[in-house]
N, CA, C and O atoms as a printed pandas DataFrame, in Angstrom:
     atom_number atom_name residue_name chain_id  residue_number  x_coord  y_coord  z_coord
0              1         N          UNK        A               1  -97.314   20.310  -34.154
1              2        CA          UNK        A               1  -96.955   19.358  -35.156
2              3         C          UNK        A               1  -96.986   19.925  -36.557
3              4         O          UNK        A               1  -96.361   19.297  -37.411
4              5         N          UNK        A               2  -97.638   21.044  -36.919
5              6        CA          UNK        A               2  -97.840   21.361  -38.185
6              7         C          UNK        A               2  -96.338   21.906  -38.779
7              8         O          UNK        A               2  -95.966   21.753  -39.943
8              9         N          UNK        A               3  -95.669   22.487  -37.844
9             10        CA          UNK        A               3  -94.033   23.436  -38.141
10            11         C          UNK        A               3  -93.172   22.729  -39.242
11            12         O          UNK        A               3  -92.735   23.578  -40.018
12            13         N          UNK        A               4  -92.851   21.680  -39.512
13            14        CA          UNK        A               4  -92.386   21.055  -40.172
14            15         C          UNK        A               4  -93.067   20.881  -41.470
15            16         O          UNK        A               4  -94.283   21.070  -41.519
16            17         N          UNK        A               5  -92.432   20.552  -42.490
17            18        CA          UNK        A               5  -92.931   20.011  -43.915
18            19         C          UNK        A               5  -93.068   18.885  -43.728
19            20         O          UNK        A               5  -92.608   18.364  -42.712
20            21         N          UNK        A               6  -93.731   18.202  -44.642
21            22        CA          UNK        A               6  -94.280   16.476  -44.469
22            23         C          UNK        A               6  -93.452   16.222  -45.965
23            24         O          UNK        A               6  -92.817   15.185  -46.154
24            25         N          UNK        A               7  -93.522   17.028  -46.729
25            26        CA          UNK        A               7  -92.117   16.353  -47.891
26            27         C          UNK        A               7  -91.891   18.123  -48.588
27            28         O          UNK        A               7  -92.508   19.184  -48.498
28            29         N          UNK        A               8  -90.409   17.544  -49.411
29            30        CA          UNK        A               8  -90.060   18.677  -49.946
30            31         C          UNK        A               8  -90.857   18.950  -51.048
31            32         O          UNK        A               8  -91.444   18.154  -51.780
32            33         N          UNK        A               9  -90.793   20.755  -51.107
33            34        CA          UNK        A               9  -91.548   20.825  -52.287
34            35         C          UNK        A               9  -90.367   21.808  -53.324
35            36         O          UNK        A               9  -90.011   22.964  -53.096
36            37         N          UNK        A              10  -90.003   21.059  -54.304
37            38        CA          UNK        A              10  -88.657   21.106  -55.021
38            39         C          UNK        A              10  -89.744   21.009  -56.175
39            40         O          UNK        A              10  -90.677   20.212  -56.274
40            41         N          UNK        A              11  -89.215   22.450  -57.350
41            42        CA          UNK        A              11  -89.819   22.591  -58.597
42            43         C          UNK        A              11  -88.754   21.352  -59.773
43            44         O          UNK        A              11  -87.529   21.440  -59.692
44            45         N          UNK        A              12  -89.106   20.762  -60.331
45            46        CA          UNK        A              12  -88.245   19.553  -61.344
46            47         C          UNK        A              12  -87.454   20.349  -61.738
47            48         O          UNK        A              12  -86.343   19.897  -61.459
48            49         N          UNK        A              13  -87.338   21.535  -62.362
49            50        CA          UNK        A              13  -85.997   22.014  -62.412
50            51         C          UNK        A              13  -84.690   22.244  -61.764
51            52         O          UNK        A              13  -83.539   22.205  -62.197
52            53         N          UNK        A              14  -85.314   22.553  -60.332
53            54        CA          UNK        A              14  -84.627   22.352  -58.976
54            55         C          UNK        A              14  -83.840   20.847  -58.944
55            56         O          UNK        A              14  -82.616   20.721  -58.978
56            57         N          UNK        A              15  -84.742   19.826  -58.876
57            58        CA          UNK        A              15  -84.718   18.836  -58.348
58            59         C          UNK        A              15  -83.595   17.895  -59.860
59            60         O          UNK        A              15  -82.864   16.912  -59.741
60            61         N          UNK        A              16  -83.765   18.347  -60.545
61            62        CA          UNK        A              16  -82.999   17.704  -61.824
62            63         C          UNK        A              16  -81.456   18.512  -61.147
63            64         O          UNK        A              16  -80.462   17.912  -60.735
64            65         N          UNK        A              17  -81.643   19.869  -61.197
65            66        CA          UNK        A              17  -80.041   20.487  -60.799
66            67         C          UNK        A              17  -79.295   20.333  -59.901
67            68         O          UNK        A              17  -78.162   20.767  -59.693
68            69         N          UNK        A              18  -80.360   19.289  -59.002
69            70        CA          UNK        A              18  -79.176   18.747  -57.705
70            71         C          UNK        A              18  -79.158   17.840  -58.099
71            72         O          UNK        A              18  -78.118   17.324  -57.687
72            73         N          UNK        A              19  -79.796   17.003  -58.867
73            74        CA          UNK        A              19  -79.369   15.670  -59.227
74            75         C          UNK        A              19  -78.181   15.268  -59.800
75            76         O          UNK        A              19  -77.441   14.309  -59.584
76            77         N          UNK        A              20  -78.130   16.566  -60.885
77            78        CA          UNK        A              20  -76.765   16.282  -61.536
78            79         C          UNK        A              20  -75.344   17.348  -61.245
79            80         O          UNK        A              20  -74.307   17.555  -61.874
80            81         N          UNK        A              21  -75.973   17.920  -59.838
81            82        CA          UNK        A              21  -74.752   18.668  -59.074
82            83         C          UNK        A              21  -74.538   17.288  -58.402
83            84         O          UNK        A              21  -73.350   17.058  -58.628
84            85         N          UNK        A              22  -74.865   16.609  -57.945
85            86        CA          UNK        A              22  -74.334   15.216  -57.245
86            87         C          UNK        A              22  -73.775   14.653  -57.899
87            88         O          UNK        A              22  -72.555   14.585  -57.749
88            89         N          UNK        A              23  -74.423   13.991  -58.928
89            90        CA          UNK        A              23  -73.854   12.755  -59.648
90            91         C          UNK        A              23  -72.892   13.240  -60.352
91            92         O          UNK        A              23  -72.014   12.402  -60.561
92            93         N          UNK        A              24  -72.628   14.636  -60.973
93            94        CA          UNK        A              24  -71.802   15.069  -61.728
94            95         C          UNK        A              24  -69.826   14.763  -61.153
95            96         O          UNK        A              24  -68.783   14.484  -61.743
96            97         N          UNK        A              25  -70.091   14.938  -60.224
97            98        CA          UNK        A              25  -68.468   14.728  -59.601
98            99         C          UNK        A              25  -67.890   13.610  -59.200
99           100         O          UNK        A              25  -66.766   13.165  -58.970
100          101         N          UNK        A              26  -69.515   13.143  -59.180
101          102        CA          UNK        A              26  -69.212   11.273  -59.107
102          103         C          UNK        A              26  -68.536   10.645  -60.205
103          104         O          UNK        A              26  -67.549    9.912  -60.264
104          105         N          UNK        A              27  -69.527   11.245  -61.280
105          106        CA          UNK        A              27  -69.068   10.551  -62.493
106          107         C          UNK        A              27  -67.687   10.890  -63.079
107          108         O          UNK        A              27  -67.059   10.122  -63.807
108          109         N          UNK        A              28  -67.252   12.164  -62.677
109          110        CA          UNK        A              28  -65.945   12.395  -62.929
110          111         C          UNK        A              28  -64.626   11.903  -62.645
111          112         O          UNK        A              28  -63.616   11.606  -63.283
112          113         N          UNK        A              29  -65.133   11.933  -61.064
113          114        CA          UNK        A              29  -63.970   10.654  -60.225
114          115         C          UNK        A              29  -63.872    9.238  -60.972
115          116         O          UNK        A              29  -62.836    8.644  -61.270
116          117         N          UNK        A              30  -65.339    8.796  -61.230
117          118        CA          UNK        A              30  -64.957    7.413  -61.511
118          119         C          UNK        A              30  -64.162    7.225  -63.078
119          120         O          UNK        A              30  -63.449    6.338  -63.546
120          121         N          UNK        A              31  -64.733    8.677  -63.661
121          122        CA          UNK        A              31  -64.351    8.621  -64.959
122          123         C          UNK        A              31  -62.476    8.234  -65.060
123          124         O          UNK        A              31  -61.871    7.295  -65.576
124          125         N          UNK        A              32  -61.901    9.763  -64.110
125          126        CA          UNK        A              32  -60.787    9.779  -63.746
126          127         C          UNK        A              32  -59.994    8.464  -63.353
127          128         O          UNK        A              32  -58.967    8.105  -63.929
128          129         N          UNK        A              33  -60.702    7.667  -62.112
129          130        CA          UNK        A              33  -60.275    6.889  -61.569
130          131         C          UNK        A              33  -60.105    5.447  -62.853
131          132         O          UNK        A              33  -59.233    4.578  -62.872
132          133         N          UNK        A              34  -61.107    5.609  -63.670
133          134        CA          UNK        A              34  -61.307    3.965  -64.948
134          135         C          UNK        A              34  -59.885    5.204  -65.753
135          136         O          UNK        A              34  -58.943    4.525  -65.345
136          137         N          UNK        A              35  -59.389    6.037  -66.286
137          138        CA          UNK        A              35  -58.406    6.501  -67.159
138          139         C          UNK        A              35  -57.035    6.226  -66.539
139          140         O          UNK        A              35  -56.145    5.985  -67.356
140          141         N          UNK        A              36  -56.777    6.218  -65.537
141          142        CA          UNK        A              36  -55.574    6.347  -64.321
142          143         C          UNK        A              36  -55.383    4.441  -64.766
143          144         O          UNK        A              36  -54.529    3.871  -65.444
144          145         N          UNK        A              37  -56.310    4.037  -64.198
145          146        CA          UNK        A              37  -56.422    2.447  -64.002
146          147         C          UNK        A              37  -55.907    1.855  -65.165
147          148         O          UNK        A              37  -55.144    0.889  -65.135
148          149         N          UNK        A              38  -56.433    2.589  -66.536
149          150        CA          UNK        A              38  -56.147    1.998  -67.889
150          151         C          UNK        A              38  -55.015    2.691  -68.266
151          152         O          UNK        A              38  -54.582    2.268  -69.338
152          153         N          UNK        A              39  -54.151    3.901  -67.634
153          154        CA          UNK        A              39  -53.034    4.059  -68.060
154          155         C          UNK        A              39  -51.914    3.062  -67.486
155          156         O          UNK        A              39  -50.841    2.568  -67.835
156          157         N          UNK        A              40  -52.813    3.060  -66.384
157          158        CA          UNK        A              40  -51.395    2.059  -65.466
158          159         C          UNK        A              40  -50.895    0.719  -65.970
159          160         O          UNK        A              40  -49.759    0.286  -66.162
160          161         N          UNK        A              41  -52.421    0.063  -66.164
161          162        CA          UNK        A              41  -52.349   -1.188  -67.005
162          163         C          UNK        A              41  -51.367   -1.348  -68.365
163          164         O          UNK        A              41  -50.694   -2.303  -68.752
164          165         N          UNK        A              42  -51.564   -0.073  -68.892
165          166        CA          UNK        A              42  -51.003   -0.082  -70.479
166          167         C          UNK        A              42  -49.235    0.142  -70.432
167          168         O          UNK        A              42  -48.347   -0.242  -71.193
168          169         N          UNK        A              43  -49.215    1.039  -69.014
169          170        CA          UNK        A              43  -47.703    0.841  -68.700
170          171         C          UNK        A              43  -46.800    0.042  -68.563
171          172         O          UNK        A              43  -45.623    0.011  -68.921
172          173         N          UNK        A              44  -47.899   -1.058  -67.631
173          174        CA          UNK        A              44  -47.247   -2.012  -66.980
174          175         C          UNK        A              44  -47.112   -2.950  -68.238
175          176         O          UNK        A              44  -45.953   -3.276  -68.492
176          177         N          UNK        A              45  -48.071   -3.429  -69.052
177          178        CA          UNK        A              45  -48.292   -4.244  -70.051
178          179         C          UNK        A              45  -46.867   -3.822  -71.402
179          180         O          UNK        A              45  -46.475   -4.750  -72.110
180          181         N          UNK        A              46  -46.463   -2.884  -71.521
181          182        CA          UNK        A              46  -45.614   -2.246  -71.909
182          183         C          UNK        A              46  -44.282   -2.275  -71.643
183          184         O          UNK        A              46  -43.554   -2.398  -72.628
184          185         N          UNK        A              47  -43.864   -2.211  -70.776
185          186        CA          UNK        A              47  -42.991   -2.849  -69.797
186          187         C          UNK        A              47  -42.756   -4.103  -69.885
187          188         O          UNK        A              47  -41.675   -4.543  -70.275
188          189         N          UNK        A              48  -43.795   -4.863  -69.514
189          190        CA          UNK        A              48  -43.350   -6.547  -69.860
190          191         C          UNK        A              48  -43.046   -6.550  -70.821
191          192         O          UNK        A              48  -41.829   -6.694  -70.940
192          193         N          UNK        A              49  -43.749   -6.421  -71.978
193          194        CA          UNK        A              49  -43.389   -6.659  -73.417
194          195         C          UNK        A              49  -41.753   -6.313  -73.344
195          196         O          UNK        A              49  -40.821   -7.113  -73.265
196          197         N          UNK        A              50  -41.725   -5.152  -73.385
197          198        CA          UNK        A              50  -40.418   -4.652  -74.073
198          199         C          UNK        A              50  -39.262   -5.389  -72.770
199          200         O          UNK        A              50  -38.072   -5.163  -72.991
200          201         N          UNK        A              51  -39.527   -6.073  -71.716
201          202        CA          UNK        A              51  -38.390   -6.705  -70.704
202          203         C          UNK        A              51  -37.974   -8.168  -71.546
203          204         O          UNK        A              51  -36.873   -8.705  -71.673
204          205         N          UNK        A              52  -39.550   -8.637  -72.144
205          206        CA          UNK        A              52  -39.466  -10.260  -72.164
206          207         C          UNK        A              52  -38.601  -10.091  -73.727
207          208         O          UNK        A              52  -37.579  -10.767  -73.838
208          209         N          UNK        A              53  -38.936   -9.365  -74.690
209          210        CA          UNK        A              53  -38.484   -9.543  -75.998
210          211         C          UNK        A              53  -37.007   -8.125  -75.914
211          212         O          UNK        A              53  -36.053   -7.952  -76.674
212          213         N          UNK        A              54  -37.243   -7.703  -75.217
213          214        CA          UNK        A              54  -35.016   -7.187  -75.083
214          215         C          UNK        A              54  -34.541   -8.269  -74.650
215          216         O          UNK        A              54  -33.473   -7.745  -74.335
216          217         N          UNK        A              55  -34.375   -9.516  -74.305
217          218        CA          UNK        A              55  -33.798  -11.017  -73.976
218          219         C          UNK        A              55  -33.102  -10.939  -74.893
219          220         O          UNK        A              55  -31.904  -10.675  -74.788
220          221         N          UNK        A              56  -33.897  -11.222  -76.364
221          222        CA          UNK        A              56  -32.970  -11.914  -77.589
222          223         C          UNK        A              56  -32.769  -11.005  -78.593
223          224         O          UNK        A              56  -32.525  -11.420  -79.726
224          225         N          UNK        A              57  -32.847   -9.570  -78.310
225          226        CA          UNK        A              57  -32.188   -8.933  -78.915
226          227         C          UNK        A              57  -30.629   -8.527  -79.136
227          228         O          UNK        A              57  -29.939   -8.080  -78.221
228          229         N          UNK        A              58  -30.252   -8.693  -80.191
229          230        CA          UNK        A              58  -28.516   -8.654  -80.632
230          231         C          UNK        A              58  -28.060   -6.817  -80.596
231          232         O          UNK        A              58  -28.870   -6.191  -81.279
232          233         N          UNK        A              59  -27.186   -6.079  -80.084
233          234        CA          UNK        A              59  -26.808   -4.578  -81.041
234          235         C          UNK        A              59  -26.403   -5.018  -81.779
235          236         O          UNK        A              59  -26.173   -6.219  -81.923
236          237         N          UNK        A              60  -26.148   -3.943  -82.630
237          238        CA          UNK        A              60  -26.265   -4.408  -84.361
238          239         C          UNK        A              60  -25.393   -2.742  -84.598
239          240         O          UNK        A              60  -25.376   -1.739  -83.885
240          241         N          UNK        A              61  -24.828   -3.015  -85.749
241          242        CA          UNK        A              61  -24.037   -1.754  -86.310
242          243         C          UNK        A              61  -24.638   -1.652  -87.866
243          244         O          UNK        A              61  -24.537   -2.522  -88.732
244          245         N          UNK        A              62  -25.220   -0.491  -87.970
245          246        CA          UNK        A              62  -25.718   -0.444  -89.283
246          247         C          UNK        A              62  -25.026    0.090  -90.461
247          248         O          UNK        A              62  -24.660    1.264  -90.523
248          249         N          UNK        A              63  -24.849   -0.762  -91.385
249          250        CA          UNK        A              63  -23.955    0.794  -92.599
250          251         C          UNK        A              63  -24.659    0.820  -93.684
251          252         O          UNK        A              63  -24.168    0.015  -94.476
252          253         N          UNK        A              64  -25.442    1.270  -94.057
253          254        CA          UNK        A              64  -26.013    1.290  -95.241
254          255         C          UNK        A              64  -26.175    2.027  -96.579
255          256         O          UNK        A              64  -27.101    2.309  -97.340
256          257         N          UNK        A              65  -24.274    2.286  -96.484
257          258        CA          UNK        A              65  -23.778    3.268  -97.545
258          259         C          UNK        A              65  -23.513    2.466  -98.739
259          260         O          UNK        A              65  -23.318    1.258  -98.602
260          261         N          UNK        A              66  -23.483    3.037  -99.953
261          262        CA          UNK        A              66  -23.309    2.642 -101.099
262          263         C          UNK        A              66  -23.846    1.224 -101.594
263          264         O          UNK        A              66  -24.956    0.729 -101.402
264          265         N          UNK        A              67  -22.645    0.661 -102.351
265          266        CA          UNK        A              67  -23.748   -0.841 -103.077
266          267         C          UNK        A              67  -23.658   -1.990 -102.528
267          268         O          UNK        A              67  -24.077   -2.932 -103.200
268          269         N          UNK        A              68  -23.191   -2.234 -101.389
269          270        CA          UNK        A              68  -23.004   -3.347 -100.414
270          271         C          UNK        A              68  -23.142   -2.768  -98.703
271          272         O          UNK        A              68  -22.260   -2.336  -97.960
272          273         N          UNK        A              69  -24.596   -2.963  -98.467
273          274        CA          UNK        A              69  -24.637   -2.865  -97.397
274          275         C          UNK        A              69  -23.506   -3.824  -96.660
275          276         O          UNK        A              69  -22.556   -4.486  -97.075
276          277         N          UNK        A              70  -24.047   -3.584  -95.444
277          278        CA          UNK        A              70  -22.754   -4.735  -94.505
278          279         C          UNK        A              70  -23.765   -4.920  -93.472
279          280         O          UNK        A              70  -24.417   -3.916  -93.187
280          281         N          UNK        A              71  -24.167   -6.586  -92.523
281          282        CA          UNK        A              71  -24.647   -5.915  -91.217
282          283         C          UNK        A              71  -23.493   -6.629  -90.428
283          284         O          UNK        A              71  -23.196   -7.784  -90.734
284          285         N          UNK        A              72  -22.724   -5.855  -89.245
285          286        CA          UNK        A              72  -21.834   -6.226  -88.803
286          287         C          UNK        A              72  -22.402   -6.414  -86.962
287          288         O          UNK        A              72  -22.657   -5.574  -86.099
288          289         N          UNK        A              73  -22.422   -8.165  -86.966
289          290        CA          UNK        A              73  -22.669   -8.100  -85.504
290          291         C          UNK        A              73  -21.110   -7.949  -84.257
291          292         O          UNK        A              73  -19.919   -8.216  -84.413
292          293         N          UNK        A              74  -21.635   -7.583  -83.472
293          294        CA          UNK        A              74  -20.510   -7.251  -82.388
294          295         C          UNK        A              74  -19.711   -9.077  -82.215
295          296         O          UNK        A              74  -18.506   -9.200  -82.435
296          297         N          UNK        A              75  -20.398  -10.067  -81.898
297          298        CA          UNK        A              75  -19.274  -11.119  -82.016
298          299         C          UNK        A              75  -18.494  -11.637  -83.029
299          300         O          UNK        A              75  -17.645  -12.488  -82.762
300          301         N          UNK        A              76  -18.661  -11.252  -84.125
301          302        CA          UNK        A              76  -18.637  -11.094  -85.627
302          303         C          UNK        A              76  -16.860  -11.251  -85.065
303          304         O          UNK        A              76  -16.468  -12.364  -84.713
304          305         N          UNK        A              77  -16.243  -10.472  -85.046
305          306        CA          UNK        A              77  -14.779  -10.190  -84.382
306          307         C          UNK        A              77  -13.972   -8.978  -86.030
307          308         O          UNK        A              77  -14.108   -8.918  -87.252
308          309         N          UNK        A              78  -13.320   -8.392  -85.130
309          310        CA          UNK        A              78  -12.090   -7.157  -85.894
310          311         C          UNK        A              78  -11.666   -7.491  -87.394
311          312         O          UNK        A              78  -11.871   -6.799  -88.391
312          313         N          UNK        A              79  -10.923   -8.921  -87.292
313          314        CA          UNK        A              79  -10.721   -9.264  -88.872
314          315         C          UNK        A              79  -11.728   -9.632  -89.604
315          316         O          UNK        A              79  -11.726   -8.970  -90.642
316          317         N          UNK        A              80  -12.650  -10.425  -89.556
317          318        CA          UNK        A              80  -13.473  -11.065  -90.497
318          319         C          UNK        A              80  -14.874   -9.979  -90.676
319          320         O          UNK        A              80  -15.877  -10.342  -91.290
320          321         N          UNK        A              81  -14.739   -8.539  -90.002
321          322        CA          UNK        A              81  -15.863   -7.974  -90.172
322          323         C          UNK        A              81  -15.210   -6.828  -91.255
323          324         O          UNK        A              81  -16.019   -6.445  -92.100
324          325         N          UNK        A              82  -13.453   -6.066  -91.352
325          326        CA          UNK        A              82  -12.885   -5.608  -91.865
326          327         C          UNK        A              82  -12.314   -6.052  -92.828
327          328         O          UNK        A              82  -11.581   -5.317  -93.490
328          329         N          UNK        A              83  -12.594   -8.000  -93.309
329          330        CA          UNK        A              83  -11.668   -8.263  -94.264
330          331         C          UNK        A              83  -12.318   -7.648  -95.503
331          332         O          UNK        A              83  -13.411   -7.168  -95.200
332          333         N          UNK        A              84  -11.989   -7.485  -96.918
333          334        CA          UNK        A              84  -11.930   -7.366  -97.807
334          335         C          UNK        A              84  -12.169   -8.514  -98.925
335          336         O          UNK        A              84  -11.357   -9.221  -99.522
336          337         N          UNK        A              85  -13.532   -8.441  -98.986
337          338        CA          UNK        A              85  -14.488   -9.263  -99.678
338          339         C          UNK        A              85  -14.215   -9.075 -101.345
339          340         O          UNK        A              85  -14.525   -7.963 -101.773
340          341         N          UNK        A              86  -13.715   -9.960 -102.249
341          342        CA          UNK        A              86  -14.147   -9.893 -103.781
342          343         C          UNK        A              86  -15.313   -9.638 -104.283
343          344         O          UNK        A              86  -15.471   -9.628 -105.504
């Protein structure tokens, strides 16, 4: 009966360096796993936004040369966006 140890005998320096050889890869995964989770979220959240508010967005033609800008929308139509304003 004596062959065996009755407990380990691990110096605290020992015993601290497996502690945080364990936990160390733990904490990494989970670290990894909470960054992944919060990118995905921010994607997805991102996404909605920009699906729900492109709805009521107009294209638009910009000119913003000289002393009369113009903003010319596309239903606007050919003559009344080309007429010749006083």
């Amino acid at each position: 009966m004596g062959l065996l140890p009755t407990r380990a005998s691990l110096s605290p320096w020992t015993a601290a360096t497996l502690t945080l050889a364990l936990a160390l890869p733990l904490a990494l995964a989970l670290a990894l796993a909470l960054a992944l989770t919060l990118a995905l979220a921010l994607t997805l959240t991102l996404a909605l936004t920009l699906s729900l508010t492109a709805e009521g967005v107009k294209r638009v033609v910009l000119e913003l040369g000289g002393k009369g800008p113009n903003l010319i929308f596309a239903d606007l139509g050919l003559e009344l966006a080309t007429a010749v304003r006083p």
